[in-house]
C-alpha positions in Angstrom: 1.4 234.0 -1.7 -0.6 230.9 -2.4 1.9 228.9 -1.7 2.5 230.4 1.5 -1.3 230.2 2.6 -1.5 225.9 1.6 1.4 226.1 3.6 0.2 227.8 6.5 -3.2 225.4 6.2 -1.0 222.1 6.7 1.4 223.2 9.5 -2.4 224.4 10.9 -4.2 221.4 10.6 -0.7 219.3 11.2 -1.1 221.1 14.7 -4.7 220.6 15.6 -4.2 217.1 14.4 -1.2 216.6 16.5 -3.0 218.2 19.5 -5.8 216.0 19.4 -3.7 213.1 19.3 -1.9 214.6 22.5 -4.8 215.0 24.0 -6.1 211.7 23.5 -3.0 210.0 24.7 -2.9 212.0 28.1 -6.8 211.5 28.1 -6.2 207.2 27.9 -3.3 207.1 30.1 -5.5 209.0 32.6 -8.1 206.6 32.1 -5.4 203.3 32.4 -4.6 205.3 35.1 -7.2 205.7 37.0 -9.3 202.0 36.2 -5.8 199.7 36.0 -3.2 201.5 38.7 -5.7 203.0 41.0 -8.4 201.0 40.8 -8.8 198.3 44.1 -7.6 202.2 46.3 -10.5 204.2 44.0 -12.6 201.2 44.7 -12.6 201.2 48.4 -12.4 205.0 48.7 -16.0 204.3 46.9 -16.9 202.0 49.5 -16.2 204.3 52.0 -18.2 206.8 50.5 -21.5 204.7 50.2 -20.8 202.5 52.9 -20.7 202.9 56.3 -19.0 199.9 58.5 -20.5 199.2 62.1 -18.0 196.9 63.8 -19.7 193.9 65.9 -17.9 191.9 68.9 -15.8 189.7 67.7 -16.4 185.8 69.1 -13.6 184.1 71.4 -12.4 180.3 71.2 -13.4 178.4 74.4 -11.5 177.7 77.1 -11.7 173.9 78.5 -10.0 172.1 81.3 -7.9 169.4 80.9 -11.0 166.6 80.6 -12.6 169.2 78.2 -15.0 171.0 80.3 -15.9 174.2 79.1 -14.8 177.3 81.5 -15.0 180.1 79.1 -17.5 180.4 76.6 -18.8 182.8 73.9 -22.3 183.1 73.6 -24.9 184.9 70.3 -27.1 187.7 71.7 -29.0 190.0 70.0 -28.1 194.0 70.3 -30.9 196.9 69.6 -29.7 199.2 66.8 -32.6 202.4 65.6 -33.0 203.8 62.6 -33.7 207.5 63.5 -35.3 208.3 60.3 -37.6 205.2 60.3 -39.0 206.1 63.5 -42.3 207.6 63.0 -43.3 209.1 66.9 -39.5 209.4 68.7 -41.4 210.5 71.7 -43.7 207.3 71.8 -40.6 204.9 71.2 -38.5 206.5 73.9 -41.5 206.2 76.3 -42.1 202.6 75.5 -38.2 201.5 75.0 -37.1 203.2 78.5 -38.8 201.1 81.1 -37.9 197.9 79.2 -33.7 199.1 78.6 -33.7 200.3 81.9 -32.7 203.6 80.5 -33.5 207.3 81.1 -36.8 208.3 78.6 -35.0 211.6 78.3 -31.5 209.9 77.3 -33.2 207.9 74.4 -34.9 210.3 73.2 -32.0 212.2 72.5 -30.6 209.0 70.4 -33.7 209.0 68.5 -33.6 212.6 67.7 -29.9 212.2 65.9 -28.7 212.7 62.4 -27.5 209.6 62.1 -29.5 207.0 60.5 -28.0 204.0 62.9 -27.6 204.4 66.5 -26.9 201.6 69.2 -29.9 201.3 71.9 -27.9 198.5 74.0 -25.9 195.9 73.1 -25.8 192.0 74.3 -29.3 191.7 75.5 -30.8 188.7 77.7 -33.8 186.7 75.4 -36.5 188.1 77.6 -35.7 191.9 76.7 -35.3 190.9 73.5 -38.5 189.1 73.5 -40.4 192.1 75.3 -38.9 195.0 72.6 -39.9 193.0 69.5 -43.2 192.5 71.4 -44.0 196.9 70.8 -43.8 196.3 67.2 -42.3 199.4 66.7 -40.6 200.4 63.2 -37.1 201.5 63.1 -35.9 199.2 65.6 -33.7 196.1 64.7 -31.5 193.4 65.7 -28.2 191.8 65.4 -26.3 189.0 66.6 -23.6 189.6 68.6 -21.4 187.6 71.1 -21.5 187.8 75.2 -18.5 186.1 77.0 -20.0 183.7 79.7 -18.3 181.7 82.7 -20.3 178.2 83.3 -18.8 177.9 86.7 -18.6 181.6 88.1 -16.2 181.6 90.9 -14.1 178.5 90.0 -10.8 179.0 89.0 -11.4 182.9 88.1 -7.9 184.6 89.0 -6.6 182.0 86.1 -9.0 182.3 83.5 -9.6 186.3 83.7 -12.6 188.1 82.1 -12.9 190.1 79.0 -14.2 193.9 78.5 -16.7 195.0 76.1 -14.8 195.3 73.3 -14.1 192.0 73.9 -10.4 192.3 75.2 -8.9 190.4 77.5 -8.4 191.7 80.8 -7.1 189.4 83.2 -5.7 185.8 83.6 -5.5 183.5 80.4 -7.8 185.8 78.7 -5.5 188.3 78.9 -2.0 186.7 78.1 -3.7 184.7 75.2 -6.0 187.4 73.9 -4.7 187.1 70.3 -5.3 183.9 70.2 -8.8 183.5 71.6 -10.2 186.2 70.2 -11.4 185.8 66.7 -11.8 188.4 63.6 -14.4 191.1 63.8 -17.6 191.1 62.1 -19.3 194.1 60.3 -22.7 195.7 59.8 -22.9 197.3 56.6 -25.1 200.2 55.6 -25.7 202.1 52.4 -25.6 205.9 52.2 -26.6 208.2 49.2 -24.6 210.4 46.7 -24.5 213.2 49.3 -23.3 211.1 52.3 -26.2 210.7 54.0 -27.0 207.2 55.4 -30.1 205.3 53.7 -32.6 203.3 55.0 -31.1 199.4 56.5 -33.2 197.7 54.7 -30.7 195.8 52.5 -27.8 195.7 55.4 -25.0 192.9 55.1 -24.1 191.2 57.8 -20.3 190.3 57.5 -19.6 187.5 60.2 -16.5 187.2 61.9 -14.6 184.1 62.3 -14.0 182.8 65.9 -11.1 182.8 67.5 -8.9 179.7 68.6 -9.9 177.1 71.5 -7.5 176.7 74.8 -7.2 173.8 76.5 -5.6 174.4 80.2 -3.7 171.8 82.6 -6.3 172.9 84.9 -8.7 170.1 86.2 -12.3 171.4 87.4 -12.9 169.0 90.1 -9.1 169.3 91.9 -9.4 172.7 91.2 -12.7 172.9 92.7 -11.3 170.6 95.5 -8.5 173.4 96.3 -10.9 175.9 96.5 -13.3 174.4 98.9 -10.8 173.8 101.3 -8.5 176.6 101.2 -11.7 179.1 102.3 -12.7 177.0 105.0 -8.7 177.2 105.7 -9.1 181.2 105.1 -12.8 181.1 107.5 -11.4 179.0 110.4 -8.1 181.1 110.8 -10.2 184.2 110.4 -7.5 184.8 107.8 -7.1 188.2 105.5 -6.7 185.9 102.2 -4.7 182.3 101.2 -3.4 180.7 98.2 -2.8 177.2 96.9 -1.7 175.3 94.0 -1.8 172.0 92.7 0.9 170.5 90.3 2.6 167.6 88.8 5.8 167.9 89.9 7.6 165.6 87.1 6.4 167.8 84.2 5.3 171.2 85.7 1.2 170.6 84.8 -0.7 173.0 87.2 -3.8 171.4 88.0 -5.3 173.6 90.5 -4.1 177.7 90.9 -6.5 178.9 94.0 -6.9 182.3 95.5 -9.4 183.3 98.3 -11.5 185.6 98.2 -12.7 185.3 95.1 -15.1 186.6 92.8 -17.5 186.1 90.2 -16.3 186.2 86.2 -19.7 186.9 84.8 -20.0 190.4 87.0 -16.3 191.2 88.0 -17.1 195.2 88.7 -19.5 193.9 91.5 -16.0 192.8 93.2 -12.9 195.7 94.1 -10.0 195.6 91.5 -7.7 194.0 94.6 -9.6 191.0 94.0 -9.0 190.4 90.4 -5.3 190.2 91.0 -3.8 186.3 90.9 -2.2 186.1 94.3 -0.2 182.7 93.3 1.6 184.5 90.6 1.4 188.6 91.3 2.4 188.5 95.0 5.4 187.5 96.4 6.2 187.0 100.3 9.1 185.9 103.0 8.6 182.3 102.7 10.2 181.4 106.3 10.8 177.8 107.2 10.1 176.3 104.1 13.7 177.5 102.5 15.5 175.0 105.1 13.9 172.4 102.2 16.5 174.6 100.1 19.6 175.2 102.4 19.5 171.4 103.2 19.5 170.3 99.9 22.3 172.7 98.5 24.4 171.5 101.6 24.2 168.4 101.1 24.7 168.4 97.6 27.7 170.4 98.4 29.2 168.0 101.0 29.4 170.6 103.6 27.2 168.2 105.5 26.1 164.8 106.0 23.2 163.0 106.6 23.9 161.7 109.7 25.7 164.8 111.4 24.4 166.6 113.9 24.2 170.4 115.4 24.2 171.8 118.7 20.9 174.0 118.4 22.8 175.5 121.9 19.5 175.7 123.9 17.5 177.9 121.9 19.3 181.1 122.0 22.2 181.9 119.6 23.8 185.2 118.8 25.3 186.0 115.3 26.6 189.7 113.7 25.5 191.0 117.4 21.4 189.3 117.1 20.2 186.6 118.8 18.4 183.9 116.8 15.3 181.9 119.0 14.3 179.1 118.8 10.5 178.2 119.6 11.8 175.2 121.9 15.1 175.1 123.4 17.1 172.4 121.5 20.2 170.8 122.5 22.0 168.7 119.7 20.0 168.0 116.6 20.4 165.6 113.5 20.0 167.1 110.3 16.6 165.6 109.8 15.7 167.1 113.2 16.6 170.3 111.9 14.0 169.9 109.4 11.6 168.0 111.6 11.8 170.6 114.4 12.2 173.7 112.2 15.3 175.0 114.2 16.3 178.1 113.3 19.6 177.7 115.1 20.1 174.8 113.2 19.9 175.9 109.6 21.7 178.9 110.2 24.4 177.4 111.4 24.1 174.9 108.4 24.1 178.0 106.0 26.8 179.4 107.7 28.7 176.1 106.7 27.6 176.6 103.3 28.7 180.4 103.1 27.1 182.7 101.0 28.1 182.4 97.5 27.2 178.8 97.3 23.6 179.3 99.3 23.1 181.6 97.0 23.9 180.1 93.9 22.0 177.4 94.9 18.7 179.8 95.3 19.0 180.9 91.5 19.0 177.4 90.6 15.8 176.7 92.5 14.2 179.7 90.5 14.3 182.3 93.4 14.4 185.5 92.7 13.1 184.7 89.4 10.1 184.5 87.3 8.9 180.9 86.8 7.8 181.4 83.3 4.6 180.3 84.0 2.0 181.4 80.9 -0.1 183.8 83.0 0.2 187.9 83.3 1.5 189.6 86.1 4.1 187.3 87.6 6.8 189.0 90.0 10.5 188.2 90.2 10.3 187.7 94.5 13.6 189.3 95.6 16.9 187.7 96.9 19.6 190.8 96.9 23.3 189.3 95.8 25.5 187.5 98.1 28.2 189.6 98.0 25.8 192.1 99.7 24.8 190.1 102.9 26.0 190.2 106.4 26.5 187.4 108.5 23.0 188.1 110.0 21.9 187.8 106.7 22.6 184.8 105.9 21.4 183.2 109.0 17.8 184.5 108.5 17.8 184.0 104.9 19.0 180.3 105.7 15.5 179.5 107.4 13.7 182.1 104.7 13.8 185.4 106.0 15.2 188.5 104.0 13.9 187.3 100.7 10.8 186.8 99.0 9.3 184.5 96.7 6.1 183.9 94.6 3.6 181.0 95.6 4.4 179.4 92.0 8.0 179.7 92.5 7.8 177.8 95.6 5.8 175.4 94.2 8.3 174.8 91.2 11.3 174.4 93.7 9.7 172.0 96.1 8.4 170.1 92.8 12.4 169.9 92.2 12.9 168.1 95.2 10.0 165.9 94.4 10.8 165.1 90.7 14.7 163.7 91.7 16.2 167.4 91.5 15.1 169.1 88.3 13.5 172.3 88.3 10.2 172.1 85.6 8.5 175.6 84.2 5.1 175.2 85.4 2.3 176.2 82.5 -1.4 176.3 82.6 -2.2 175.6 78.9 -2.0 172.4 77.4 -3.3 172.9 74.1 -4.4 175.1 71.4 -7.2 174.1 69.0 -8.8 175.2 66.0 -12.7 174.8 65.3 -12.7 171.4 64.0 -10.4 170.5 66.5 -7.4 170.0 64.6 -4.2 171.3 67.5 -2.4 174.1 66.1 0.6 174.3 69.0 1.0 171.7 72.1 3.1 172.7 75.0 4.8 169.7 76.2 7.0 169.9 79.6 10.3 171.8 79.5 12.9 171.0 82.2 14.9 174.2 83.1 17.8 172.7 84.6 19.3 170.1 87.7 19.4 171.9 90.1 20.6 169.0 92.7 21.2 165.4 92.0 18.9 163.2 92.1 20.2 161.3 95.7 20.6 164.6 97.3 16.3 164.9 96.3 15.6 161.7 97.6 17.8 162.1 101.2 15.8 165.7 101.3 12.6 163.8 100.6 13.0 161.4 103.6 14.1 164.0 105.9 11.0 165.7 104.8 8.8 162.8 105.9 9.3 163.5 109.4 7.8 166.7 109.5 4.6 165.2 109.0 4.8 162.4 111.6 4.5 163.1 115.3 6.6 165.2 117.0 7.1 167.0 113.3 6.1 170.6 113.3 3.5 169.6 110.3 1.3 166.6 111.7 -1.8 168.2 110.4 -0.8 167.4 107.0 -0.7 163.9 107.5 -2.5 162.0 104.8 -4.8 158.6 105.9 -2.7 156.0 103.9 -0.4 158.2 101.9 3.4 159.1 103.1 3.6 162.9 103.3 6.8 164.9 102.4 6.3 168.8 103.7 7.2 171.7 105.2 5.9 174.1 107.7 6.3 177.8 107.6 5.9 180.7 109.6 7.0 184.3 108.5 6.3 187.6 110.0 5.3 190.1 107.5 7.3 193.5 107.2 5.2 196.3 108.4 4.5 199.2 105.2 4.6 201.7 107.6 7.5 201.3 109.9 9.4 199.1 107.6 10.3 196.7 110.3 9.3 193.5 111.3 5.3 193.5 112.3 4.7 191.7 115.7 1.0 190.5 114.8 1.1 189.7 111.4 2.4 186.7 109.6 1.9 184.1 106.7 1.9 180.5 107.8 2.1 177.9 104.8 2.8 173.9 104.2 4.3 172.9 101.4 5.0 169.5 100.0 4.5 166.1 98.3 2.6 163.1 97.9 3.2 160.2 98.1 6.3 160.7 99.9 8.1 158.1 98.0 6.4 158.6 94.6 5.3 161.8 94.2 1.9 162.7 91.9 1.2 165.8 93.6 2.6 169.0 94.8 1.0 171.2 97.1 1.1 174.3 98.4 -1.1 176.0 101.2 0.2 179.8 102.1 -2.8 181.5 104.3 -1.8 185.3 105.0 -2.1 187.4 108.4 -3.9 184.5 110.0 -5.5 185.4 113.4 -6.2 181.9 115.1 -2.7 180.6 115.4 0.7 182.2 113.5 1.9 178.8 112.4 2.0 177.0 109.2 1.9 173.8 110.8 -1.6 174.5 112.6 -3.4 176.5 110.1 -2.4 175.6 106.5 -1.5 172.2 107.4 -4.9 170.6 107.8 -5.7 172.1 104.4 -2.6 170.5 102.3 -4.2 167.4 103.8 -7.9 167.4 102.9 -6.7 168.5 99.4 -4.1 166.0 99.1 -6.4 163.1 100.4 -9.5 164.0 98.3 -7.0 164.6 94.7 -5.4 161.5 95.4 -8.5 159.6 95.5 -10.1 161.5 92.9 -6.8 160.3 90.6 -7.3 156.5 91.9 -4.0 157.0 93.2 -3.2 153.4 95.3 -2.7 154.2 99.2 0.9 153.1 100.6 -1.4 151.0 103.1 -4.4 149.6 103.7 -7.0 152.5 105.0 -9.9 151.6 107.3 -12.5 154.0 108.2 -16.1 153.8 109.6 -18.6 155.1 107.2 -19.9 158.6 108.2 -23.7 159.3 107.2 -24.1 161.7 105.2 -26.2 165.2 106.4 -28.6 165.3 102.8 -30.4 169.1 103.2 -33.9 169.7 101.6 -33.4 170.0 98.1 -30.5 167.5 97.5 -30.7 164.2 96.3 -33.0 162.3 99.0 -30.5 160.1 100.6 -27.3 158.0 99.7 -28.7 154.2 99.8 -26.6 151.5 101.0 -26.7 148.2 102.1 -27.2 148.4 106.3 -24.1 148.7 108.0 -24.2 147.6 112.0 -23.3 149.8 114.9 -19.7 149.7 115.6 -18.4 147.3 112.7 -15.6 148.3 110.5 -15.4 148.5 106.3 -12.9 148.3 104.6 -12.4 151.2 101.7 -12.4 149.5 97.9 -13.8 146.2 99.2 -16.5 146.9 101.9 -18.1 150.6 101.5 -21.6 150.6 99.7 -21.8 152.0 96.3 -24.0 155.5 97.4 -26.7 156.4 94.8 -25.4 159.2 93.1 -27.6 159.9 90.6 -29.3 163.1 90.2 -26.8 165.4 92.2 -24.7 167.8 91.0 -20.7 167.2 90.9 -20.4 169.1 94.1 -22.5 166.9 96.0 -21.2 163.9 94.1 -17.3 165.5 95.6 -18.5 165.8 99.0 -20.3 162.1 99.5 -16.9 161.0 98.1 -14.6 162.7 100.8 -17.2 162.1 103.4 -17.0 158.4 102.5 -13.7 157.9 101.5 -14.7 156.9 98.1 -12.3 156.7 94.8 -14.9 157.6 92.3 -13.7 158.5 88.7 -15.8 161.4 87.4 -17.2 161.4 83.7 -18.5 164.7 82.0 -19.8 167.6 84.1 -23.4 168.5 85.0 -26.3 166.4 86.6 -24.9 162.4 87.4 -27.1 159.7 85.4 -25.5 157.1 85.4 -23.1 155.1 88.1 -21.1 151.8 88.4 -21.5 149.9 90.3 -25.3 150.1 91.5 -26.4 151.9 94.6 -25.9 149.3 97.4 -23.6 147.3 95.9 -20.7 146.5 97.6 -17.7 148.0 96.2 -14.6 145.3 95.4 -11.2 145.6 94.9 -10.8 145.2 91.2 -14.5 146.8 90.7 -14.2 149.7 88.0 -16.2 152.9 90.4 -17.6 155.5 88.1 -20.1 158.1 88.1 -21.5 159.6 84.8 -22.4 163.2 84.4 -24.6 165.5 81.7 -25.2 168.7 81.0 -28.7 170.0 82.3 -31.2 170.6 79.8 
């Protein structure tokens, strides 16, 4: 029996023993557990518990121009956070606060009265609300820095660069299509809360700064752009015009260095302006592009052989009936020459060139020129245009879309194709950024110029090119555009716009565009001018014409682009208003003589005015003045009444106002 109970002791205390160490194994691999496998998820499930994180705007990279001016920038404002629970008389700080926010009393008050122990007042505040708030002394009431997006110029160049929302993403334009990379990591506003949840005084809050985003440099240039602009609303005014468009590029590498749209509106306060306006016409819209396609069926027909230069075509009068319609012509032609065709804009002619051609190869040779296609350019929104398959066309329909009727294109896919004609026959994708930098500047991606394909060889661009010339000469369709001193390359257009609601043909309203080259021979520019539902005159040549030219003349001299010949002009004097820079001196020039431009015209005294004024005195002049900087002019060479010489270096320097 004793045996039995030492026996029974050992297996009990073997037990317990063993138990304990059971228990103490489970009880450390809990704890290894716990403080090695879960620890960094236990650690931020902590965090969350006794934390709570306020996100904060994140800041955007800068957007510059091609010479580095800034057009986008993010600024540091101060937002108005409470403390409910440090607020010792709500009612009192709601009456105070609510005149200076511009907010209801009875609105704030009810923030004030929350359970929370941080509440937003209003966010992005100018200095002198800030300055006024602080000036109440009132406890419970703090600040924090937080960015604003801000647009230096306003108005220029606003379909391309966008805006941003409040949160800050982008909405529209470059903004938008390169919101991930200009917009940086979020910052955070950290405050403490107590075992039970509840959030604790912000004394000791951590402010966790975001980093800012990447910088964009564009192809766009401020001063052509701004050039553009100008002249495609007084274009717009004049005609008493519903909108217009224009664009600016190099044709030999697809640079855009202007992208215009009028109306416009203002990037710092886009809700002041409808939605309709927001929308990048250049890009988003598409239209029937009329007689600026005989560019295209000229090209493909000569490329194919079908025709020769020097053949001609019986235009038969002005009246000629295909598929059972009669095609007009505005004046009644008898034989033409293939340049004439072009020069004259007859109808009859090109269709009857097309109908050489045939459809399959006209076609074809559409696709290659990018129609019915996007572009590729680097901006949201951009539409295909429309140009239905060959193999669905009646004869009629290749007559009309022969001189650009039946299909639709985009302003930048015009201005890509007629860039292809320029450049010796290859089609470019146009882009708008250049660059992408980080904040010290190092370049994280360059975009350098991609050529799509040929679409025509490069003597079949330069025969099209010298037909071209003639439009812009007299007796062309397009004298308007001529260019003082420069050989012009164009073409007219004039389309009648299909009506929404009887889906035929409208009988008032049109779009009337030129489009082309300069110089003629060596091309630095292509421009485009497309002004829609004009109510002066229907015709490309009379109302967009004149605009292609002041923006081609004024770019060209802006770029110190050499004339093909020697220009003379009189001076004009220039109209200073009250407020502008008193005068422009110069050396007395008599009644009636002549000066020559780059040798004879007095340096003007630009100093003091704005770039705007320094632009106009130039095309008012005839001046070739290279631009420094951006802001108030301080500096000039040569000096005010100086004569200006040939091999004279002209520049004007600019700063930043204080």
């Amino acid at each position: 029996m004793r045996y039995d109970a030492e026996k029974w002791i050992t297996l009990r205390i073997r037990f317990i023993g063993g138990f304990f160490v059971l228990l103490f194994v489970l009880t450390a691999s809990r704890a290894f557990y716990l403080q090695v496998v879960k620890r960094d998820y236990l650690l931020k499930l902590a965090d969350r518990q006794h934390q709570k994180i306020v996100p904060l705007t994140p800041a955007r990279g800068t957007i510059y121009d091609a010479n580095g001016a800034a057009l986008a920038v993010s600024v540091e404002m101060d937002s108005c956070y409470a403390e409910p629970k440090s607020v010792e008389d709500i009612n009192d700080a709601a009456v105070k606060l609510a005149p200076v926010l511009g907010m209801p009393k009875e609105t704030l008050h009810k923030k004030l009265q929350g359970n929370k122990n941080f509440v937003w007042l209003q966010r992005r505040l100018t200095p002198d609300v800030v300055k006024r708030i602080k000036a109440l002394e009132l406890d419970g009431i703090g600040f924090v820095k937080e960015t604003k997006r801000f647009y230096p110029n306003s108005e220029i160049a606003s379909h391309v660069i966008g805006f941003t929302g409040l949160d800050p993403e982008g909405l529209e334009g470059v903004e938008k299509r390169y919101d991930s990379t200009i917009l940086g990591g979020t910052g955070y506003l950290v405050t403490e809360r107590d075992a039970l949840g509840r959030d604790v005084a912000l004394k000791g809050t951590v402010v966790q700064n975001g980093a800012k985003g990447h910088n964009v440099t564009l192809t766009l240039d401020k001063n052509i752009q701004y050039i553009t602009e100008k002249e495609l609303a007084k274009a717009v005014d004049k005609s008493g015009a519903k909108a217009g468009t224009a664009i600016v590029m190099d044709p030999h590498t697809g640079r855009v260095l202007a992208m215009a749209n009028y109306p416009t509106f203002n990037l710092n306060m886009p809700a002041s302006s409808p939605p309709a306006l927001w929308r990048n016409r250049a890009v988003a819209d598409s239209y029937e592009p009329g007689s600026t396609f005989k560019v295209f069926l000229i090209a493909a027909a000569l490329d194919e052989k079908v025709i020769r230069a020097t053949d001609g075509v019986n235009c038969e009068g002005g009246s000629f009936s295909i598929g059972g319609r009669v095609i007009h012509d505005t004046h009644k032609y008898g034989r033409l020459s293939i340049a004439e065709v072009l020069k004259f804009s007859s109808n009859i002619g090109a269709a009857k060139i097309g109908n050489r051609l045939g459809p399959s190869r006209l076609y074809a040779y559409l696709k290659n020129f990018g129609i019915g296609e996007r572009s590729g350019i680097d901006l949201p929104g951009e539409v295909n245009g429309n140009l239905r398959q060959a193999s669905k066309w009646y004869p009629i329909d290749l007559a009309t879309v022969s001189f650009g009727q039946g299909v639709t294109a985009s302003s930048i896919q015009l201005a890509a194709a007629f860039s292809a004609i320029a450049n010796g026959g290859v089609l470019m994708r146009p882009y708008m950024v250049e660059k992408i930098t980080d904040n010290e500047g190092n370049v994280v991606s360059a975009v350098e110029p991609q050529p799509r394909h040929r679409v025509v060889s490069t003597e079949t661009a330069k025969a099209v090119a010298r037909m071209m010339e003639g439009v812009a000469v007299e007796g062309g369709t397009g004298t308007n555009a001529a260019v003082e001193g420069y050989r012009v390359a164009g073409k007219t257009g004039t389309a009648q716009k299909v009506d929404p609601v009887t889906r035929g043909y409208s009988l008032t309203k049109r779009t009337a565009s030129f489009i082309g080259f300069v110089p003629a021979d060596r091309p630095r520019l292509t421009i485009l001018v497309m002004i829609d539902e004009p109510k002066t005159s229907p015709y490309g040549g009379v109302v967009a014409a004149p605009a292609f030219s002041a923006i081609a003349l004024q770019s060209l001299c802006y770029l110190k682009v050499p004339p093909d010949s020697i220009v003379r002009s009189k001076p004009q004097a220039l109209d200073v208003k009250a407020g502008q820079p008193s005068a422009v001196q110069e050396a007395p020039v008599a009644e009636g003589t002549i000066a020559e431009a780059g040798e004879g015209v007095a340096m003007p005294n630009f100093r003091g005015m704005s770039m705007r004024q320094a632009l106009k005195v130039m095309e008012e002049r005839g001046l070739n003045v290279r631009l420094l900087g951006s802001g108030k002019a301080v500096e000039q060479s040569p000096v005010p009444g100086q004569r200006i010489g040939p091999s004279d270096q002209v520049w004007v320097k600019f700063v930043p106002s204080a």
